[in-house]
N, C-alpha and C positions, 0 to 999 in steps of 0.2 A: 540792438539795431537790426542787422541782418545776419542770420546764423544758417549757416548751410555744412551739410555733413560732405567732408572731403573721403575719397576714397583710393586710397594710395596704390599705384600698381604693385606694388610690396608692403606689405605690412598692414597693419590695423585703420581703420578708417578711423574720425574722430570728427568731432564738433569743430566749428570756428564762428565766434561770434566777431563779426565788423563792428567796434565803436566808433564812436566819434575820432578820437585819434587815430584811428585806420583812413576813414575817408579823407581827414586832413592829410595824409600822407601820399593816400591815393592821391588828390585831386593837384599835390605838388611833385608827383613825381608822373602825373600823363597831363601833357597841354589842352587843355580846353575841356577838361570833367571839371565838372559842378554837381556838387547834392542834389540837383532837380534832374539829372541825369537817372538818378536811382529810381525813377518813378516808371519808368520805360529800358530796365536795362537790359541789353542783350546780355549774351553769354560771356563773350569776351569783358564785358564791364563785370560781371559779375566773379570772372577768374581772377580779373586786376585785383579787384576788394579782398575776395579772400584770400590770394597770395599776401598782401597787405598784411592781413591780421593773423597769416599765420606766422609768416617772417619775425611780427614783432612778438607775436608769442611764443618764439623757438620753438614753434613745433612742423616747424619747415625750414630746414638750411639749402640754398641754390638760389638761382636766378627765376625771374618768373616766367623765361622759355622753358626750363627745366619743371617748373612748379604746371605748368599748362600740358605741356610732353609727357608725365607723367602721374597725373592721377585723374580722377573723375570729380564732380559735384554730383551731389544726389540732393534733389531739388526739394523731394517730395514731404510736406509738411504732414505732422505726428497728428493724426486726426483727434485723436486724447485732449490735444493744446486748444482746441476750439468747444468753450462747454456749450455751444447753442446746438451741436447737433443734436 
C-alpha cells in the first residue's frame, strides 16, 4: 500500500510498509481519516500511517509524539521501481 523509508535519529533507518490493517487502525485511532484522505496526504497524515505500521510491526516502541520527535521519512521513491523510465 504505502511504503516510506523511516530514518531514525539513532540507529539504522528501515522500510515500513502501511497495509490495510494499519490504515484500519489509523483511521480508528484519529477522528475523522478516511482512506480518501491518502490521496492528498500531508506530512503529519503520513507520520500517523507509518507510526501505525511501525508500532504493529515492532519495529518502533513509543508514542507517536516520540515516533514524530524522533526520526525522519524519506519520501523519495527508488527510481529502479518504475520500468517506464
Amino acid at each position: 500500500m504505502i511504503t516510506v523509508r523511516v530514518v531514525p535519529d539513532e540507529g539504522e533507518p528501515f522500510d515500513v510498509t502501511a497495509t490495510a490493517r494499519d490504515i484500519v487502525i489509523w483511521e480508528k485511532t484519529h477522528k475523522g481519516r478516511k482512506l480518501s484522505d491518502i490521496e492528498d496526504a500531508s506530512m503529519t497524515l503520513l507520520y500517523e500511517l507509518a507510526y501505525s505500521a511501525a508500532s504493529r510491526q515492532k519495529l518502533f516502541t513509543g508514542s507517536e509524539a516520540e515516533f514524530m520527535a524522533s526520526v525522519d521519512l524519506d519520501m523519495r521513491q527508488d527510481d529502479a521501481a518504475d520500468p517506464t523510465k
